[in-house]
C-alpha positions as CSV (number, residue, x, y, z in Angstrom):
1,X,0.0,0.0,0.0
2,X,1.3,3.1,-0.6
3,X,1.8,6.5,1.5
4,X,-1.3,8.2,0.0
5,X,-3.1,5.2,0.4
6,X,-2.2,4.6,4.1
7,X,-2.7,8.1,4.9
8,X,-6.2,7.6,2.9
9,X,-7.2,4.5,4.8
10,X,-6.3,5.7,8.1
11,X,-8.2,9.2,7.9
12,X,-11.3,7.1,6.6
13,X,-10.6,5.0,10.1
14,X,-10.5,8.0,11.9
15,X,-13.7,9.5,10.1
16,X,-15.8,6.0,11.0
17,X,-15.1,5.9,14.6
18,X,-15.5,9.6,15.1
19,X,-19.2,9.2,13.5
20,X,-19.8,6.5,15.5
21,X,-18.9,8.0,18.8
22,X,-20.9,11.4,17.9
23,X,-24.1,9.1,17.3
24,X,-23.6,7.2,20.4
25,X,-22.7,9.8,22.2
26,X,-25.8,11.7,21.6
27,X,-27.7,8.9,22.3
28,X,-26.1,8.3,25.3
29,X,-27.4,12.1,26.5
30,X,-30.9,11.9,24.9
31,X,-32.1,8.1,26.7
32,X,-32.4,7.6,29.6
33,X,-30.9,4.9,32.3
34,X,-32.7,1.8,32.1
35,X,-33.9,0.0,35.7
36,X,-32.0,-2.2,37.0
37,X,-33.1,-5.7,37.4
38,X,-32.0,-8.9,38.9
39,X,-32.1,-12.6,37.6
40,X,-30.9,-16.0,38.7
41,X,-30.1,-17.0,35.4
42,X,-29.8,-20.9,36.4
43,X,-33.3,-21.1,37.2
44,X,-34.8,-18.8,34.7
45,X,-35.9,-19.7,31.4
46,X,-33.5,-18.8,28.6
47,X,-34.4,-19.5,24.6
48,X,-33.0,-17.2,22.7
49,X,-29.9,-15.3,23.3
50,X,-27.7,-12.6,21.5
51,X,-24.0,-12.4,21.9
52,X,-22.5,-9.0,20.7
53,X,-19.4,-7.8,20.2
54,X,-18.9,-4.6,18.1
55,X,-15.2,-4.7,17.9
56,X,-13.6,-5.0,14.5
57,X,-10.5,-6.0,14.6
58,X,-9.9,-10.1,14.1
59,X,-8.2,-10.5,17.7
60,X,-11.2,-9.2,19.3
61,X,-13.7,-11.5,17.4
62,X,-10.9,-14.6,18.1
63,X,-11.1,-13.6,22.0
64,X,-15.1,-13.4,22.2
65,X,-15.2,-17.2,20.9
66,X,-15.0,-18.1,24.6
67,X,-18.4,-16.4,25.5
68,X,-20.3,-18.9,22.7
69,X,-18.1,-22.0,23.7
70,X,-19.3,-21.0,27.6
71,X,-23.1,-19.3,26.4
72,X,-24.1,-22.8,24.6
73,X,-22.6,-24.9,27.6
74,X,-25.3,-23.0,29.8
75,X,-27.6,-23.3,27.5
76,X,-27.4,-26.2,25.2
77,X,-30.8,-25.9,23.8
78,X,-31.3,-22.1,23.2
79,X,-31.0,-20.1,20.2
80,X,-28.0,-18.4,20.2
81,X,-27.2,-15.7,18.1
82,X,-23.9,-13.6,17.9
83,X,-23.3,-9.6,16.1
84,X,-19.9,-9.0,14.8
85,X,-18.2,-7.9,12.2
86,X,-17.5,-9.4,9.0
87,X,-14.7,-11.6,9.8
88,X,-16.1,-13.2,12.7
89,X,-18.9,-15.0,10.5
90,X,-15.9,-16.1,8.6
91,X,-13.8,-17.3,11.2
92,X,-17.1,-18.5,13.3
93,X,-18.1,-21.4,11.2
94,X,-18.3,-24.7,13.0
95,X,-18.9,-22.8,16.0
96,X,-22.0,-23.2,18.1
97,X,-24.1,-20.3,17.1
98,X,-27.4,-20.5,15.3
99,X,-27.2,-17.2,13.1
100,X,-24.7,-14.4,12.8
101,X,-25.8,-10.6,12.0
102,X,-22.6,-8.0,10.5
103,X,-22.0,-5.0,12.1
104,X,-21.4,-2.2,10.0
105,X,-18.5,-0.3,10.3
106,X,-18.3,2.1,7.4
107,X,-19.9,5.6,7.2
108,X,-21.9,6.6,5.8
109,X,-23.3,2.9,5.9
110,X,-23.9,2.8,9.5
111,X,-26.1,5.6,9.4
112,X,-28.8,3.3,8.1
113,X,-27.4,0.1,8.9
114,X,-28.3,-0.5,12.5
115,X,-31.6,0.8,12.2
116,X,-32.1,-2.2,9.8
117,X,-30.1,-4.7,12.0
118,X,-31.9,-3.2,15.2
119,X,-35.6,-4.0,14.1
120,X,-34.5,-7.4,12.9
121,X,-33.4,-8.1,16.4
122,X,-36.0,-6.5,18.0
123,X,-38.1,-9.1,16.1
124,X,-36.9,-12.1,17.3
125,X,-37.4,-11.0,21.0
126,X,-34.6,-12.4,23.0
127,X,-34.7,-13.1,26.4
128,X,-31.2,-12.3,27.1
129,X,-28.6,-10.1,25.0
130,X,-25.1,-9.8,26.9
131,X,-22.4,-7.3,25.6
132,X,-19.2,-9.4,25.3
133,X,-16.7,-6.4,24.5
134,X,-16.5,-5.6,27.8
135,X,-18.8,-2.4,27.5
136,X,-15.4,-1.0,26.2
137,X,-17.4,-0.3,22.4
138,X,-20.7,2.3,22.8
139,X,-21.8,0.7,20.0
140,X,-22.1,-2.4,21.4
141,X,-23.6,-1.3,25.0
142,X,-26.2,0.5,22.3
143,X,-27.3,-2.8,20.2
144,X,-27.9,-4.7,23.5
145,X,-29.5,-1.7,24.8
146,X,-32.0,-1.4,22.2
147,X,-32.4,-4.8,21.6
148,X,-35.4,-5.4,23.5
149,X,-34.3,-8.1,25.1
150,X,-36.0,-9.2,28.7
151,X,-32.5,-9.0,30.1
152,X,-29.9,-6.8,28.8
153,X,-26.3,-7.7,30.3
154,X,-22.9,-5.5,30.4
155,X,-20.6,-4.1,32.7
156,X,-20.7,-1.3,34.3
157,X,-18.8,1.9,33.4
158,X,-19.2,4.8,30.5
159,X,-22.1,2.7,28.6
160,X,-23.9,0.9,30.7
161,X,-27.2,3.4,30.6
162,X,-28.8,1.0,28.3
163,X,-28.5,-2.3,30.3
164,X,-30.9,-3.3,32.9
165,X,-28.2,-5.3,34.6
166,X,-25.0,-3.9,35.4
167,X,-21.9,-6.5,36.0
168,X,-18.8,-5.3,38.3
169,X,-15.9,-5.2,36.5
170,X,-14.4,-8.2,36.7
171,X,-10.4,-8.0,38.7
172,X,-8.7,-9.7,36.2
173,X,-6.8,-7.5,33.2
174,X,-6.3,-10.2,30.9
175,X,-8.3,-10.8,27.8
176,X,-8.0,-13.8,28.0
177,X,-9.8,-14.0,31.3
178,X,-12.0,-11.5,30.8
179,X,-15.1,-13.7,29.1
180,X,-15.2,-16.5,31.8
181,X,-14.9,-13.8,34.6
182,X,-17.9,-12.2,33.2
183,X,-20.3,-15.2,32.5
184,X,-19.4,-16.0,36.4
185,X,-20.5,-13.2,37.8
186,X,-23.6,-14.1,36.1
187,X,-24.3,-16.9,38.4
188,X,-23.2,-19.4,35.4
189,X,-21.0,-22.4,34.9
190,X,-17.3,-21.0,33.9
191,X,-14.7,-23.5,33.8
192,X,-11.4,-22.4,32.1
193,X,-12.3,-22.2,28.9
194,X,-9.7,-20.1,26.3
195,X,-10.6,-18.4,22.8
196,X,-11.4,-21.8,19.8
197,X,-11.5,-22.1,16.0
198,X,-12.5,-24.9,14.7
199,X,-10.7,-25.9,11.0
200,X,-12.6,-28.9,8.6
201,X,-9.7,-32.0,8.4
202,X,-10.3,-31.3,4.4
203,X,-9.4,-27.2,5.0
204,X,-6.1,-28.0,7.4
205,X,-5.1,-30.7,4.5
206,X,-5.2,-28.2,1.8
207,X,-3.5,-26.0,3.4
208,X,-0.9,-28.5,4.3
209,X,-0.6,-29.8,0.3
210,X,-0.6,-26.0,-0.3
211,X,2.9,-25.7,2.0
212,X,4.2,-29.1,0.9
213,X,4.6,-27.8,-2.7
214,X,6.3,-24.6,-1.3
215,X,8.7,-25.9,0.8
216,X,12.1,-27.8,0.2
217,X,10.2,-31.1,1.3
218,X,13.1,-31.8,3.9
219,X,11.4,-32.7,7.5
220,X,12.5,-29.4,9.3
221,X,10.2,-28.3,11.9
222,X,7.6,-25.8,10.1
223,X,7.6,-21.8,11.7
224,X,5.2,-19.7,10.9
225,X,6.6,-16.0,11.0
226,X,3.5,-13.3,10.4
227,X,5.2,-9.7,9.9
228,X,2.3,-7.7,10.6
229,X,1.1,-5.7,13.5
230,X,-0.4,-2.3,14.0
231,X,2.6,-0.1,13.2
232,X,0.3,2.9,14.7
233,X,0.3,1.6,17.7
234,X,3.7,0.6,18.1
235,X,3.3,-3.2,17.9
236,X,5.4,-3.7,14.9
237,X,8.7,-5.3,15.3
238,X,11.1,-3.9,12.5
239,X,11.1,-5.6,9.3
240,X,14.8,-6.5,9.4
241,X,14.4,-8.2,12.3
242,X,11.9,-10.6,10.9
243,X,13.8,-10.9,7.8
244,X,17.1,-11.9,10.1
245,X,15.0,-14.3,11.9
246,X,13.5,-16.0,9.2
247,X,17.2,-16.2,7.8
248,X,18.7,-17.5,11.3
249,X,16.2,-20.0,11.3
250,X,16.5,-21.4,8.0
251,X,20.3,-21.6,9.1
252,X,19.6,-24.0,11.8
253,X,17.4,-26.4,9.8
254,X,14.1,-25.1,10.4
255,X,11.9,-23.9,7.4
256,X,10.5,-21.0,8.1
257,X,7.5,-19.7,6.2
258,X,6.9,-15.6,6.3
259,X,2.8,-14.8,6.2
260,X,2.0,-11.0,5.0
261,X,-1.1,-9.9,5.9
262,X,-3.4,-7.3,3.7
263,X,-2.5,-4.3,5.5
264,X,1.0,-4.8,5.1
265,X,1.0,-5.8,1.5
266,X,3.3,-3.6,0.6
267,X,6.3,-5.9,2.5
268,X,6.0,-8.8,0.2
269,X,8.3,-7.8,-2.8
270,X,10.8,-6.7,0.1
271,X,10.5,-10.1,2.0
272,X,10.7,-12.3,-1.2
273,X,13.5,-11.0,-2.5
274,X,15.5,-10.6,0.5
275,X,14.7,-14.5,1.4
276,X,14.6,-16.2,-2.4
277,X,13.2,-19.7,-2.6
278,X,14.4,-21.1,0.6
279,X,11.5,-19.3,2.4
280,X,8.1,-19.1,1.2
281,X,6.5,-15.9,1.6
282,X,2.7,-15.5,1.8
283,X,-0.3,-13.4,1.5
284,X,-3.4,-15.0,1.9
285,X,-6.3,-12.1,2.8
286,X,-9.0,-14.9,3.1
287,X,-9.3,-15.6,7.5
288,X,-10.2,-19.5,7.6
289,X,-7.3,-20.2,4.8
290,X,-5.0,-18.5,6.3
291,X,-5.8,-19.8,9.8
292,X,-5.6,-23.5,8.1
293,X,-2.3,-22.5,6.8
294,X,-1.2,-21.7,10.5
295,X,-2.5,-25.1,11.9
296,X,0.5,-27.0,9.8
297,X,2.8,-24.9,11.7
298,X,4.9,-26.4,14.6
299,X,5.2,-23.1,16.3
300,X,4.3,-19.7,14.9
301,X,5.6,-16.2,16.0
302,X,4.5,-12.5,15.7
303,X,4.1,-9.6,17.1
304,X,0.7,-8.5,19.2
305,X,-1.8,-9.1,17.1
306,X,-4.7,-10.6,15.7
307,X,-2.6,-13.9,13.9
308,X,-0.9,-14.4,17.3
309,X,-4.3,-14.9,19.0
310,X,-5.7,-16.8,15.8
311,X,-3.0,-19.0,16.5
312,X,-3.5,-19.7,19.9
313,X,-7.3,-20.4,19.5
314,X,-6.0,-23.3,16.6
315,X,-3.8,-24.6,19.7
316,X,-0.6,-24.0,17.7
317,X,2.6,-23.2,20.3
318,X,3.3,-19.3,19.7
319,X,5.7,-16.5,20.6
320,X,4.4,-13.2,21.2
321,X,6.7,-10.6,20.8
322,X,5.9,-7.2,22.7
323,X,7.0,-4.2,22.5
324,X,5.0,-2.0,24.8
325,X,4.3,-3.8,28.7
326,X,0.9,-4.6,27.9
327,X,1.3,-8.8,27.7
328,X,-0.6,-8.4,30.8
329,X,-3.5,-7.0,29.1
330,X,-3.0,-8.8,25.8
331,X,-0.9,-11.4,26.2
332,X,-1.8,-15.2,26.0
333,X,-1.7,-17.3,28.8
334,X,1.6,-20.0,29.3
335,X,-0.9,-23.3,28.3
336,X,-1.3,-21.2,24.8
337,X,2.4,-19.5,23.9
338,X,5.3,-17.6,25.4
339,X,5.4,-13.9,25.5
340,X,8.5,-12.2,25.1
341,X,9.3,-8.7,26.1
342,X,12.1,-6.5,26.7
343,X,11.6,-2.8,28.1
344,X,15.2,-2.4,26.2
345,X,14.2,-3.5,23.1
346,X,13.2,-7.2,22.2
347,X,16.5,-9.0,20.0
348,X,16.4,-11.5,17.8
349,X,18.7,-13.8,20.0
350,X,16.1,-13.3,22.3
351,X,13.0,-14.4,19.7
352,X,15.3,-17.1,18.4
353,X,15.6,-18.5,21.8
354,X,12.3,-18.4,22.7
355,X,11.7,-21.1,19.5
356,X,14.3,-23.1,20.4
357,X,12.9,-23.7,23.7
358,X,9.3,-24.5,22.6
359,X,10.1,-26.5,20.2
360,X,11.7,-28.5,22.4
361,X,9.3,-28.8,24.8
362,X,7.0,-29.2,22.2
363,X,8.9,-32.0,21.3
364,X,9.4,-33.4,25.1
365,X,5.6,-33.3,24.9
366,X,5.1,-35.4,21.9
367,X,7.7,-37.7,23.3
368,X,5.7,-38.2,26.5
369,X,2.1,-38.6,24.8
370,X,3.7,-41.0,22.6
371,X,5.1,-43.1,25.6
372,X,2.2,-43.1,27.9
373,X,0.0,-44.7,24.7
374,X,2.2,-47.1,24.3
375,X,1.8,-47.4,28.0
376,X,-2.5,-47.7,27.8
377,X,-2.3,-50.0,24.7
378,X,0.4,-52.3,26.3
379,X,-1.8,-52.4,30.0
380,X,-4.8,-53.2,27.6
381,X,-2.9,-55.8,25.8
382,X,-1.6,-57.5,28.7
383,X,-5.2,-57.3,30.4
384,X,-6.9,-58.8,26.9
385,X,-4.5,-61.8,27.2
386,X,-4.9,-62.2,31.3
387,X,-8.9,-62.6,30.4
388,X,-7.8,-64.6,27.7
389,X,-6.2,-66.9,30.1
């Protein structure tokens, strides 16, 4: 992409959210609070629900997948509905949800938009709508708010006019954390439960023919290496670090493969001729085949960012690479990746460490799993023939 278009794109970002906040903002001054309510939600009857979470980037959609896992757990027989944006409907499928609506996020289009989405919802008369974005997003406080819904769930803070019950703010910082804290303080089951994808065996092989044909064919661990990250905010690791990684890496008999993603488009040319066949370098703007392309990877690395939590949710091993002391907030838990953060400046010795070390305890894991089946099938066996005898 280039300057003018950059500069383009992020002053029709700026435009969109600034619309939206005027709208909601007004709104927020011209309605009143709604009365608070109460509910034991284990013994009341629940059919139809509506998850929401108006937050468009693909991190934040990959996060909220916990509330549906832990929504439909409560409730396995209700309707269950979610409102996102685009890419969550894409990255949702196989999930337990019974209909997905897109938010719009464009102006002028959400001028209309939501007055379209809202009197579909209001149709359907749900019992229960929750705001899963934390009431962080005024626009989603205001679809649950005027969703007519018998119980309208968020917590409490700037937004929370339009819900008729209010939820403390749960302790915990983590997004990761965040979801189960909040269905608990609803009185409802919430075992661990972390963000989930869930990939077709036909979508992670094509993906994996799709490497095959790129790679050398040797049987060097596969590393997925995404090079994105929101450069605004300060969450993108220079480009010739990544390009000295992938190199290093290669080096020491790994094969590296370098994903691009759509807003940094304009790094492919640079990455694939600095790296030449050895390394594949990809750009794949479609969510689910990209996210099938991560699952054949034994470990994949990036900066903070929506791939990194993409990854986690497909249970591949990852390094998170922060710049800013926010892996509290953001960062995934130890059971998902390793974060790896220096307030002098993260190194590549540092990254390249970090791989080493889960690979091999990737590896040590395999190992184990391997041995204690071996394990159950010999017990079994020697039991079949005891019986037998």
């Amino acid at each position: 992409m280039t300057v003018a278009g950059e500069t383009k794109k992020a002053f029709r970002y700026r435009l969109d959210r600034a619309t939206r906040g005027c709208v909601m903002r007004v709104m927020n001054w011209l309605t009143p609070a709604a009365p608070e309510q109460r509910a034991d939600f284990r013994q009341t009857e629940i059919q139809r629900i509506l998850l929401v979470r108006s937050l468009f980037r693909m991190g934040d959609s990959i996060l909220a997948t916990a509330a549906i896992v832990l929504f439909r757990k409560n409730f396995p027989a209700a309707r269950i509905d979610f409102v996102g944006p685009r890419i969550s409907k894409t990255l949702f499928r196989n999930l337990p949800i019974d209909h997905h609506y897109e938010a719009a996020r464009s102006f002028p289009k959400v001028c209309w938009s939501y007055l379209a989405l809202l009197k579909r919802i209001r149709k359907t008369k749900y019992d229960l709508a929750v705001d899963v974005s934390g009431s962080s997003a005024a626009l989603g406080s205001f679809i649950v708010g005027f969703s007519a819904a018998r119980f309208r769930v968020g917590l409490k803070g700037q937004w929370d006019r339009w819900f008729n019950i209010r939820l403390v703010r749960p302790p915990s910082l983590n997004k990761y954390s965040a979801l189960p804290e909040l269905v608990r303080s609803m009185g409802l089951e919430s075992p661990p439960v972390y963000p989930t994808l869930i990939l077709s065996a036909e979508e992670i092989a094509r993906a994996g023919r799709r490497i095959q044909a790129l790679i050398t064919g040797d049987a060097a661990p596969i590393l997925g290496i995404f090079v994105g990250g929101r450069k605004a905010r300060g969450k993108r690791w220079a480009k010739e670090n990544f390009l000295e990684l992938a190199r290093r890496l290669r080096a020491e008999g790994m094969q590296p493969i370098v994903f691009i993603g759509p807003e940094e488009s304009d790094l492919l040319g640079y990455f694939s001729d600095a790296l030449g066949p050895g390394v594949p370098v990809l750009l794949e703007p479609d969510a689910r085949a990209f996210a099938a392309l991560v699952a054949n990877c034994s470990l994949f690395v990036g900066c903070d960012s929506g791939p990194v939590h993409l990854a986690c949710a497909i249970r591949v091993r990852t390094v998170a690479i922060f710049l800013q002391a926010n892996f509290d907030h953001w960062g995934p838990p130890a059971e998902l990746g390793r974060v790896v953060f220096d307030p002098h400046g993260v190194s590549v010795d540092l990254v390249v460490d970090a791989c080493h070390d889960e690979l091999r305890a990737s590896l040590s894991a395999k190992v184990n799993h391997v041995a204690a089946s071996d394990h159950v099938q010999s017990s079994a066996s020697s039991s079949k023939l005891r019986t037998s005898s």
